[in-house]
Structure formats: structure tokens, C-alpha cells
C-alpha positions in Angstrom: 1.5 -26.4 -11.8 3.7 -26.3 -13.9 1.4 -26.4 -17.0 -0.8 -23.7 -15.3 2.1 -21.5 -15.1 3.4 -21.9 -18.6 -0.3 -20.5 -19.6 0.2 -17.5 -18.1 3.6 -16.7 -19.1 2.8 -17.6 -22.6 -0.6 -15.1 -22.5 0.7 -12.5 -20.3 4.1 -11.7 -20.8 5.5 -9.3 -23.3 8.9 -8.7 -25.0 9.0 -5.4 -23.6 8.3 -5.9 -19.6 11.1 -4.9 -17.2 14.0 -7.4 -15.9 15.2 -7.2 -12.6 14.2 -7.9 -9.2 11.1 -5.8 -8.2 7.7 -7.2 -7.6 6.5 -5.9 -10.7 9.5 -7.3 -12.8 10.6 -10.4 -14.9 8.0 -13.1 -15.5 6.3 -12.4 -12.1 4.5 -9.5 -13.9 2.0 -11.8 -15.6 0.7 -12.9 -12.6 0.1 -9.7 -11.8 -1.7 -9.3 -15.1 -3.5 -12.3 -14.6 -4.9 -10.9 -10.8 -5.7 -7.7 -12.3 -8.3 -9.6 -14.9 -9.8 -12.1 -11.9 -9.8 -9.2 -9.9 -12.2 -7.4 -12.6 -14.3 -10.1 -13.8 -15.1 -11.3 -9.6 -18.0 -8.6 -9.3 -19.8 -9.6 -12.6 -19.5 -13.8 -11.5 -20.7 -12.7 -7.9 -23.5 -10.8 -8.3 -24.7 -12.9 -11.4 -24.7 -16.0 -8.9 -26.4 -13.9 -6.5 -29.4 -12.5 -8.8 -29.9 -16.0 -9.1 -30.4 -17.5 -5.8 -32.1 -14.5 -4.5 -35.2 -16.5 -3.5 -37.8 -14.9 -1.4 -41.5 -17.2 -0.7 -42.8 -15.1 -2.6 -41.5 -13.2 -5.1 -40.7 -9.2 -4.8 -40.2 -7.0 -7.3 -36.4 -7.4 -7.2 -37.2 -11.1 -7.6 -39.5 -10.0 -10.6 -37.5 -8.1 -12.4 -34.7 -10.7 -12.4 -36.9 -12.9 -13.6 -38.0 -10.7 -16.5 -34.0 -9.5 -17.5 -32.2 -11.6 -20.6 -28.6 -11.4 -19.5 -26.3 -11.8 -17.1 -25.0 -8.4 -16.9 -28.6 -6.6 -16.5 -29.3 -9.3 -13.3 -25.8 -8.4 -11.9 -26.7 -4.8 -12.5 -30.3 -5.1 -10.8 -29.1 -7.1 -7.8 -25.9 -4.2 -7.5 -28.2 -1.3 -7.5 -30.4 -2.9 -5.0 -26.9 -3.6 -2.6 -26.0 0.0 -2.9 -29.4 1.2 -1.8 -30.5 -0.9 0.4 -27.5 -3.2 2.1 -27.1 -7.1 2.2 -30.6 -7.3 3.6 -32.0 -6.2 -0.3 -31.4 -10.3 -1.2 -33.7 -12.8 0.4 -31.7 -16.5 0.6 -34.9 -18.4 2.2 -35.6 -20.8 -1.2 -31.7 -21.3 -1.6 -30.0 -24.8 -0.8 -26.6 -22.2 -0.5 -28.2 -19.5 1.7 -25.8 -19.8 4.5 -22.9 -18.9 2.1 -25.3 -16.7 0.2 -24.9 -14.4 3.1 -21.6 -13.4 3.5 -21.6 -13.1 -0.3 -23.9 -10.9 -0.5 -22.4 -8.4 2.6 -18.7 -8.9 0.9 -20.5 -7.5 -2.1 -22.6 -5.0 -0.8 -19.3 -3.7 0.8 -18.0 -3.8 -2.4 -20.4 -1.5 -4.3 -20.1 1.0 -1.2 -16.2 1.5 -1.4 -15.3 -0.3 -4.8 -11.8 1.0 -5.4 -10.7 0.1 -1.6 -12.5 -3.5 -2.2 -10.9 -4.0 -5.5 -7.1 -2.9 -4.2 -7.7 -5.1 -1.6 -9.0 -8.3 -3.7 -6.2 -8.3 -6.6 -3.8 -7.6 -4.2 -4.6 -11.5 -2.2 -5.0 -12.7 -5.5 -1.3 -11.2 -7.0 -0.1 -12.9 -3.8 -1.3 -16.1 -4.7 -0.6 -16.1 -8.4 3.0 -15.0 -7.3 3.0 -18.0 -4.7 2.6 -19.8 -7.7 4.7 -19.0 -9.8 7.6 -19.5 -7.1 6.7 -22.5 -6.1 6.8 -23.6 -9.9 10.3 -22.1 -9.8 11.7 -24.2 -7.0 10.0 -27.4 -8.1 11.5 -27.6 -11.9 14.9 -25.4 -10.9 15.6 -26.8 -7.8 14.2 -30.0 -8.1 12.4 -29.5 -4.5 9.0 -31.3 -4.7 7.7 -31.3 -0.9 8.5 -27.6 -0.6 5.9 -26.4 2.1 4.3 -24.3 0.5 3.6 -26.4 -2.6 -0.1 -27.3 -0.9 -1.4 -23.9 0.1 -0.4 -22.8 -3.5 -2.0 -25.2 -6.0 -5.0 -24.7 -3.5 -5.2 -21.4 -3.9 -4.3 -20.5 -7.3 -5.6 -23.6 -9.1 -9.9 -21.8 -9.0 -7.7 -18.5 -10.0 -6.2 -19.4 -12.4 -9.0 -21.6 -14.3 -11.2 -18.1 -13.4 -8.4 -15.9 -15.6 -8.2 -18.3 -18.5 -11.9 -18.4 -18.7 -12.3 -14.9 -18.9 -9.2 -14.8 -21.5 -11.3 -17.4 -23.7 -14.1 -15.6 -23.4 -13.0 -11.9 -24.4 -11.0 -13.5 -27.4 -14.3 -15.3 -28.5 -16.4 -12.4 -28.1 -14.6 -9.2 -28.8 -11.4 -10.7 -30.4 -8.9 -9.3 -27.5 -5.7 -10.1 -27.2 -4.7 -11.0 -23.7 -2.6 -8.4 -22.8 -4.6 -5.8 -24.1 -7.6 -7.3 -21.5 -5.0 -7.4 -18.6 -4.2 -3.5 -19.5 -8.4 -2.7 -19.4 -8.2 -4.7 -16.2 -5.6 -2.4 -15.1 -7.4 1.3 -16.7 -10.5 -0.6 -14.8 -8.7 -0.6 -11.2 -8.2 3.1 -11.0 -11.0 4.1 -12.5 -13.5 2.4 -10.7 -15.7 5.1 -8.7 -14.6 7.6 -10.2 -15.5 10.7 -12.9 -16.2 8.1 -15.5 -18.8 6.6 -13.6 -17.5 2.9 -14.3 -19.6 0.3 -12.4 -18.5 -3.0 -10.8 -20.7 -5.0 -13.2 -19.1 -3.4 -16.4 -15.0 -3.5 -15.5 -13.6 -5.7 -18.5 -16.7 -4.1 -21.2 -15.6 -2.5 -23.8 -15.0 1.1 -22.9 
């Protein structure tokens, strides 16, 4: 936990951010960095794992052209056209060994590509809340040497998969572009309110360059 925690701070946190109490002050505010880039990169992962267990008997032409893409990004853009047009019932689970969690996925993200910014709010939001869970649970084990504090369960649960998700994506914008992490956590943030709007940013492409 505590290692976990020191990641973020050390990625996430600049000279410059606001003490104090609020929410969005002190060292709580690279949490809230760190949900903003999950937040973002969730669609892409989603509908990538989708595209590929969209598994009909026999093949359609979503199936088809899936099958015919060479990245990740045009399969995620495929199977999220095809959930805007059509609904959940566009992706066809029968040959998948995970269709019964297939399903839900692909209605959470067909509700997503229908009302993205709502979606979106709603999604870093939970995940701020468990990245600040975190991050006071880490604060009450090493200050005040509390190590069966009740929450200590429900938050390495929860934020452990976020947190590995965030310094993933970290790794893999410095690898590829070169980005610093704050400057991905502030095209997180630019992402977040522009999703769905005049600029015609789409779910798959919310951490691209701009």
C-alpha cells in the first residue's frame, strides 16, 4: 500500500498544487490525477477486449472486419460505432468462454458511447473515491500505526487493479510519445470535458495525442 502510494505521489504531484484541506488539495490531488488517466484509458481496454471476444457461429461483417483491422484502436473504434448504432445487441458472445460477463460489458459500454460525458463523470468519480480511500488508509497505517483499520480490506481491493491500470498507462505514454506524467493526467483532464462535445473527441481516442 504503501509502495503503491509512494508511486503516485512521486508521478503525480507537483511543487505547485494547492495546500489545505479541500478534496482537491495536498497530496490527495494525485489520486485524483491518477482517476482522471484510468478513467480515460477504461473505454480503449474495454472495447479492445470486447472486439475480441465478439464471436458469432459464424462470422458477420462486424466479426470480419475485426478480423481484417491491425490495431487495437481501429477494433475498439469498429466495435464503438457498431454500440452507438446498433445497442449491446451489435456484439454476439456465443463462441466466448466469458460471454456471461461479456454482456453487461458490452451494455455498460454501449451506455457509455450514448452519454459519454455523464458515463465518464460518473466512472472517475468511483475511481477518485477509491484512490482517495487509498491514500487515507496509507495515512493511518504509517502515521498512526493502525494496521487493522476497517477499511484497509475494501481499499487494497479496490485500488490495487487501479492503480496497476494507471501506472500501465503512465509506462506506456512515456514509452511511446515520451510524456511526462502530469502532462498525461492534464490531457486526461482537457479529455473529461471535452468528450462529446464540438471537438468531436471519441471514447477510443481520450489520452491520443490531440
Amino acid at each position: 500500500m504503501a509502495g503503491a502510494w509512494a508511486a503516485i505521489e512521486s508521478l503525480l504531484s507537483n511543487p505547485d498544487d494547492p495546500k489545505g484541506e479541500g478534496e482537491r488539495s495536498g497530496k490527495a490531488v494525485a489520486g485524483d490525477r491518477m482517476a482522471a488517466i484510468i478513467a480515460c484509458s477504461w473505454p480503449r481496454a474495454e472495447l479492445t477486449a470486447l472486439a475480441h471476444r465478439h464471436k458469432p457461429r459464424t462470422p458477420d461483417d462486424l466479426a470480419q472486419a475485426i478480423a481484417a483491422c491491425t490495431t487495437n484502436q481501429e477494433r475498439a473504434r469498429l466495435v464503438a460505432e457498431a454500440l452507438r448504432t446498433h445497442g449491446a445487441t451489435a456484439l454476439d458472445f456465443t463462441g466466448a468462454s466469458t460471454k456471461y460477463s461479456d454482456r453487461p460489458a458490452a451494455q455498460r459500454m454501449a451506455d457509455l458511447v450514448q452519454k459519454p460525458r455523464p458515463v465518464l463523470g460518473d466512472v472517475a468519480g468511483v475511481f477518485r473515491i477509491a484512490l482517495r480511500r487509498l491514500y487515507r488508509t496509507r495515512n493511518i497505517i504509517l502515521h498512526g500505526g493502525a494496521t487493522q483499520g476497517v477499511a484497509l480490506e475494501a481499499s487494497l481491493r479496490t485500488a490495487a487493479p487501479l492503480v496497476g491500470a494507471g501506472l500501465d498507462r503512465i509506462i506506456h505514454s512515456d514509452y511511446t510519445e515520451g510524456l511526462d506524467p502530469l502532462d498525461l493526467a492534464a490531457r486526461a483532464d482537457v479529455a473529461l470535458t471535452l468528450i462529446n462535445g464540438e471537438t468531436g473527441l471519441s471514447v477510443v481516442d481520450l489520452l491520443e495525442r490531440p
